[in-house]
C-alpha positions as a printed NumPy array, in Angstrom:
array([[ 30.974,  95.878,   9.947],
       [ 29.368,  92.424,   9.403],
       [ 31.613,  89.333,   9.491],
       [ 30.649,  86.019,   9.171],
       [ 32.508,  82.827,   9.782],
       [ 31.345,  79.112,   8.206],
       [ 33.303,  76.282,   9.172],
       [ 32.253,  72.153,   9.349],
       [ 32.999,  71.068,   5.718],
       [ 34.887,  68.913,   4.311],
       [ 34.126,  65.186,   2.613],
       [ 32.288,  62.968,   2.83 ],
       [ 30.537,  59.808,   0.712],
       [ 27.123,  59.841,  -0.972],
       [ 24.766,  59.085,   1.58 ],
       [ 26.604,  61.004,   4.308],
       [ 26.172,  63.647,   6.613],
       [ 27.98 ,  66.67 ,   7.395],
       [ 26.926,  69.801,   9.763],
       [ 27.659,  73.164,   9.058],
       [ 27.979,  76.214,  11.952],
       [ 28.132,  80.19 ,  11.368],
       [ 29.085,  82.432,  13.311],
       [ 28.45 ,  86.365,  12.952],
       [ 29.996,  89.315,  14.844],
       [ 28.959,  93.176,  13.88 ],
       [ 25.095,  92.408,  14.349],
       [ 22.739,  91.709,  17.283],
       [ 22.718,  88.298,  16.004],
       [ 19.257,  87.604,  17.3  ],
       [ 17.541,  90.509,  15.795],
       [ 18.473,  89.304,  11.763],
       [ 17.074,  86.287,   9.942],
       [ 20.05 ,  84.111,   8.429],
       [ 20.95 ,  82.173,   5.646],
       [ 22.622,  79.622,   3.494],
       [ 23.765,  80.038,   0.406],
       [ 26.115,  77.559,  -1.952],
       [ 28.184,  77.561,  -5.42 ],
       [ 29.492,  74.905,  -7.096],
       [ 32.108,  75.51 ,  -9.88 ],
       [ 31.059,  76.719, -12.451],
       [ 27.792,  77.768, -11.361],
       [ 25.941,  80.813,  -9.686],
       [ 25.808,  81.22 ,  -6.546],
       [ 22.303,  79.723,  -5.25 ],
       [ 19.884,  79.589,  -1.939],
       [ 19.992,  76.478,   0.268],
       [ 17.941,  77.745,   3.474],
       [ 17.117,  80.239,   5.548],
       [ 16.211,  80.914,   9.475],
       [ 13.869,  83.814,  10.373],
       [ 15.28 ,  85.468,  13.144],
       [ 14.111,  83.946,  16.922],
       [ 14.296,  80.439,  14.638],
       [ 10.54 ,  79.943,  14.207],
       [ 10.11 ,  80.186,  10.792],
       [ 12.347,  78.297,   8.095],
       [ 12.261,  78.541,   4.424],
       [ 14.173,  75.737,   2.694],
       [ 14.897,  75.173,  -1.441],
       [ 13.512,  72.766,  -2.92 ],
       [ 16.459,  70.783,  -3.659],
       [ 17.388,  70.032,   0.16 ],
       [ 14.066,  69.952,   1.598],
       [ 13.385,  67.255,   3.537],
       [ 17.358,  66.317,   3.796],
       [ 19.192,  69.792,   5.172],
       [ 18.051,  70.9  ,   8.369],
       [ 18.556,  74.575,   9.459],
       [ 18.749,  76.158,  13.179],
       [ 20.005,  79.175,  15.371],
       [ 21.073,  79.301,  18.726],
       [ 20.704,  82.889,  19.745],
       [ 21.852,  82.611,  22.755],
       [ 25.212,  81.385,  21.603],
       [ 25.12 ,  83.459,  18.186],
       [ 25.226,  80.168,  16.332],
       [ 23.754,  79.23 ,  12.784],
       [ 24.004,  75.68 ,  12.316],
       [ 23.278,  73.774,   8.676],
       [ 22.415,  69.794,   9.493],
       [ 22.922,  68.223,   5.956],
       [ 21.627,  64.507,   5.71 ],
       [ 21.546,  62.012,   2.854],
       [ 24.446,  63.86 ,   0.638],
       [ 24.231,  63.767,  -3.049],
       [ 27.442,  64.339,  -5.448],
       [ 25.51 ,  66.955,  -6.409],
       [ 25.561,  69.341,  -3.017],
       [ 29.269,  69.881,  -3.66 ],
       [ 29.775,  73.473,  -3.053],
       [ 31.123,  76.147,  -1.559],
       [ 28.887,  77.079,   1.342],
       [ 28.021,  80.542,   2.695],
       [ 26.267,  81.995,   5.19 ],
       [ 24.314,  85.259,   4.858],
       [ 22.831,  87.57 ,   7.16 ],
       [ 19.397,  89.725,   5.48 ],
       [ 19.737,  93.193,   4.945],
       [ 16.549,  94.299,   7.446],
       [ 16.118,  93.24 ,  10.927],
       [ 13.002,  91.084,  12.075],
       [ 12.577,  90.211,   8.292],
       [ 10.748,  87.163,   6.282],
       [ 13.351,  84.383,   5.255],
       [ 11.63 ,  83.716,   2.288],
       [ 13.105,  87.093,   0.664],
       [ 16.193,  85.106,  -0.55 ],
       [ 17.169,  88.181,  -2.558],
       [ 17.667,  90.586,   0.428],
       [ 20.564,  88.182,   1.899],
       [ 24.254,  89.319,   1.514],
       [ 27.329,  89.907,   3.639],
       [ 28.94 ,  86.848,   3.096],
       [ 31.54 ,  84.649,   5.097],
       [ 34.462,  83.232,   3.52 ],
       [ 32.855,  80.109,   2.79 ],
       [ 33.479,  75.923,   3.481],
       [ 33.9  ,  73.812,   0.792],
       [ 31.488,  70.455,   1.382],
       [ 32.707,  67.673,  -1.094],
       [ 30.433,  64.645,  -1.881],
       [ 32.129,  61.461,  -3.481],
       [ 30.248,  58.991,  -5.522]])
């Protein structure tokens, strides 16, 4: 069984940073492309990012391109999400997702699922 564990959130100001790690167990980690996913209240859940899976190939929303940053370390069975130049508007619950098919494209946002737990990331104005 897939399990996935998010941790790194928490607040921070406008402008900020914050980095985000996941952790999976139940998988060959290094055989799945990964993801990030978020929901803020109110709201459906929604894709930030996602890693293909040797970490060659990223596919990135629109809405954090350019600021969020995503990366893998196989070796250690790490995810990481680097989130630079925080908006109010990133508040969320972030999750991390694992796609359904090994050795698969990360642009198929809709074939990610498992999902951690979740970390909260709050951005004050």
């Amino acid at each position: 069984q897939v399990r996935l564990v998010e941790s790194g959130g928490g607040l921070v100001l406008a402008g900020g940073s914050l980095s985000l790690s996941c952790t999976a167990s139940g998988i060959t980690f290094r055989m799945y492309a990964m993801a990030w996913f978020r929901q803020a209240p109110g709201k459906e859940r929604e894709f930030v990012a996602a890693v293909d899976a040797d970490g060659s190939k990223t596919h990135y929303s629109d809405f954090v391109k350019g600021r969020f940053t995503i990366s893998r370390d196989n070796g250690k069975g790490i995810m990481n999400l680097q989130m630079d130049s925080l908006t109010p508007e990133d508040t969320a619950v972030y999750y991390c997702a694992v796609h359904s098919r090994i050795y698969s494209d990360p642009m198929q946002e809709g074939m990610f699922g498992s999902w951690g737990q979740g970390t909260q990331v709050t951005v004050s104005s």
